[in-house]
N, C-alpha and C positions, 0 to 999 in steps of 0.2 A: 794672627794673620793667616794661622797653615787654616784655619775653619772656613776663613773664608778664598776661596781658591780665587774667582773672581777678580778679590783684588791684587791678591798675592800675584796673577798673571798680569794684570796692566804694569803691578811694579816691576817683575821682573821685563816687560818690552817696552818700559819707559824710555830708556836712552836710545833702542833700534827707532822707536815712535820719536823721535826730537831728527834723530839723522833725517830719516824719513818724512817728516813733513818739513823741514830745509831744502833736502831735494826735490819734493813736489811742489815746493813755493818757487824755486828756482828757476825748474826747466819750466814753469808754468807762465810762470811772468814773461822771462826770455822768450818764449813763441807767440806769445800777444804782442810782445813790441813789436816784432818783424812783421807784423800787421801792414804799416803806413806804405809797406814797400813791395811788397805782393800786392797790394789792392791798386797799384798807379798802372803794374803791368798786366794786363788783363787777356795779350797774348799768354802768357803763361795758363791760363784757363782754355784756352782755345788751342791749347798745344795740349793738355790734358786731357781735351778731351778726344784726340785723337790716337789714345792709347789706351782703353777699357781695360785691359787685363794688368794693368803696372796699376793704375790708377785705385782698381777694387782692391789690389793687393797692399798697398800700401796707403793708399788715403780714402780707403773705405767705400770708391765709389762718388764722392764730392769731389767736381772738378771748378768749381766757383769760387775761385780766390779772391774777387773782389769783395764778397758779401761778408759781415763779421760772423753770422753763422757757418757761411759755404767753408770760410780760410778757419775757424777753429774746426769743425768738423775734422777736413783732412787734414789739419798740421796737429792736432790736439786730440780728440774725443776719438777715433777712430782709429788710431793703433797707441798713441803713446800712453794715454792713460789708461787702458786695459792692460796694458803690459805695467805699467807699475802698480795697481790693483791686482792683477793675477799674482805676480812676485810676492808681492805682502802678504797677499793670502794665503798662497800656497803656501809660502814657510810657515806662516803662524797657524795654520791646520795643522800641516806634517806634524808641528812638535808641539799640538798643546796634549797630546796622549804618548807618541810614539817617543818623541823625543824627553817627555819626561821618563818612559819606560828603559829608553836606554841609554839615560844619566844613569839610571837607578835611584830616583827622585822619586816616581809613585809610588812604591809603596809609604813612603811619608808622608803623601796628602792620604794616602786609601788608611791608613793606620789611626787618622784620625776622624772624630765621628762625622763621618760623611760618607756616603754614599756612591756608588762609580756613575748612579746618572748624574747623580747631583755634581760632581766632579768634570762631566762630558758638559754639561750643560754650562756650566759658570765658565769653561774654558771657552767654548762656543762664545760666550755671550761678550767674553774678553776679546778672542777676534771680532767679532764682530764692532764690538766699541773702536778697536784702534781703528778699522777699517773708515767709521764714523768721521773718527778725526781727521785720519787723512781726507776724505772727502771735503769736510769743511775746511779744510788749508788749501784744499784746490780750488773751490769755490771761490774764496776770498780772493785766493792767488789770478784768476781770472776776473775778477771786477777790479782788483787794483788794477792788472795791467790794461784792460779794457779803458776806466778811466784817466792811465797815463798817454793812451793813445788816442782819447777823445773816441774809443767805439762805441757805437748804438749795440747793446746788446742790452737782452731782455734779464733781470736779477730772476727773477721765478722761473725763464727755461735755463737758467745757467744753468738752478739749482738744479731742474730736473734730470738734465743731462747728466750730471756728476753723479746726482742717484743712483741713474740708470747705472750707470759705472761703478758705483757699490753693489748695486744688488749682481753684478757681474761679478766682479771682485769676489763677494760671498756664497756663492753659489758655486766656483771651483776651488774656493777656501776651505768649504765645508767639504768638499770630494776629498781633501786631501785628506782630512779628519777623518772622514770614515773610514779611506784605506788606511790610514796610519792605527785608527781604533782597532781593525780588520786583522791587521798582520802584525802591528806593532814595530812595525819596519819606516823607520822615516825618510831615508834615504828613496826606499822601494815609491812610497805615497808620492815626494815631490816629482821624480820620474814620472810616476803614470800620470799621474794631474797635470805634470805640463804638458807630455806627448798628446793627453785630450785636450790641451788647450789649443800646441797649434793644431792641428787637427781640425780642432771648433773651426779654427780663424780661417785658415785654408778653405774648406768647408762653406764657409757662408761668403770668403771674397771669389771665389771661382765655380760654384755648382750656378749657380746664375748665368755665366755666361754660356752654358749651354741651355737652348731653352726647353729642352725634353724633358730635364734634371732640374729646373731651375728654381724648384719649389722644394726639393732636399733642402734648402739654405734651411728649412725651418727646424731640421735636428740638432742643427749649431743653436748652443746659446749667443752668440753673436750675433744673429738675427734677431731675438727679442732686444737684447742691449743696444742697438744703432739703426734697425730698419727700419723703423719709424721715424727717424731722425728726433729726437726730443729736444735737443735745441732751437730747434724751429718751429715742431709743433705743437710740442709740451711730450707730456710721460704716457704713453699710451698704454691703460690700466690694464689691459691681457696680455703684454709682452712684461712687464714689471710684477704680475701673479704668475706668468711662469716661468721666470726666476727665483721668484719667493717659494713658489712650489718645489722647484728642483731642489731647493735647501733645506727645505723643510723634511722631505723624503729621505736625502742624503743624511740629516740628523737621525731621523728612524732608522736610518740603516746602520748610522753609526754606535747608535744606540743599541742595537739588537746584539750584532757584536761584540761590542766592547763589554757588556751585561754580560755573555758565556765562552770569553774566549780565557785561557789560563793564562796567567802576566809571565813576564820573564822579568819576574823582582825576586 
């Protein structure tokens, strides 16, 4: 099992991955029912929209509560599920290097014939799978509740939307990895990875409302994950390549690193 690291990582976040997709079926289902009852009040959208800066902050800018896109947007897609995709990720980055480094763990996968890319990479590949799954329990977890509540919601933007929310997820999951590959510090990676999260998120719900600045929003990864809206209009393929790029890059970095930095094993 130690050859294959790969697996050896899904078994080890098997039981975090069952908690974890429980509470993403849970609170996911629970904010589609409350559906029937936000859409009857539709003052509540007309009182939303009299507040631009609460609004971007917290429901991403969607003030349409009657629509089953407008009311998941803000209740769902637009802070709740990037926060529990950053969380997952961030921890499963920090410690697929850093935090084996300070078990004193690596050197027992690095002792056997394997390699440290090959090592970066199977770990990589292992967040990235859980990440997978969570998404498909959100997914689900939104057409059940969708269908308990009789909503018209589209299956192909549901799925897109929750991508988008993967490739968001993995793209500061991988930040964590490379600073945790970097320093070997897992504590130090999940700090900075969050402080750039909210930062991102700050970032892309407030540089908009000035309109001199209003086009900064585009340094946020949060901007390619939700300003296109892809529950409504699908995945828009140059916001979804640069996130996949930023990951990609953050692999090389973690890679270059982790390849000449000394262990502390």
């Amino acid at each position: 099992m130690l050859r294959n690291v790969f697996l050896k990582s899904l078994r080890d976040q098997r039981r975090s991955l069952t908690y974890w997709g429980i509470g993403f079926s849970a609170l996911t289902i629970i904010t589609v029912l409350f559906y029937p009852f936000m859409s009857d009040v539709p003052e509540l959208s007309e009182l939303l929209e009299q507040n631009e800066a609460l609004v971007r902050v917290f429901g991403g800018g969607f003030t349409d509560l009657t629509s089953p896109e407008g009311y998941l947007n803000s209740q769902l897609y637009s802070l709740l599920v990037p926060i529990l995709f950053l969380i997952f990720a961030i921890a499963q980055g920090s410690g697929a290097i850093a935090g084996e480094e300070e078990r004193g763990t690596l050197d027992i996968l690095l002792s056997n014939p394997t390699t440290r890319l090959q090592v970066l990479l199977q770990k990589f590949a292992a967040m990235v799978t859980g990440i997978l799954m969570l998404g498909l329990v959100l997914w689900a977890s939104v057409l059940i509740g969708a269908a308990i509540v009789d909503m018209d919601l589209s299956i192909v933007r549901a799925a897109e939307a929750t991508l988008s929310g993967m490739f968001l997820g993995t793209a500061f999951g991988t930040l964590a990895l490379a600073l945790g590959s970097a320093t070997g510090k897992r504590g130090l990676s999940i700090a900075v990875a969050g402080a750039v999260a909210i930062a991102a998120y700050f970032i892309n719900a407030l540089v908009p409302l000035v309109e001199a600045i209003e086009k900064g929003a585009m340094v946020s990864p949060f901007y390619y994950y939700i300003e296109a809206d892809p529950l409504s209009n699908g995945l828009y393929p140059a916001h979804a390549a640069a996130l996949v790029g930023m990951s990609i890059v953050l692999v090389a970095i973690a890679v270059f690193t982790f390849e000449r930095r000394d262990l502390a094993v």
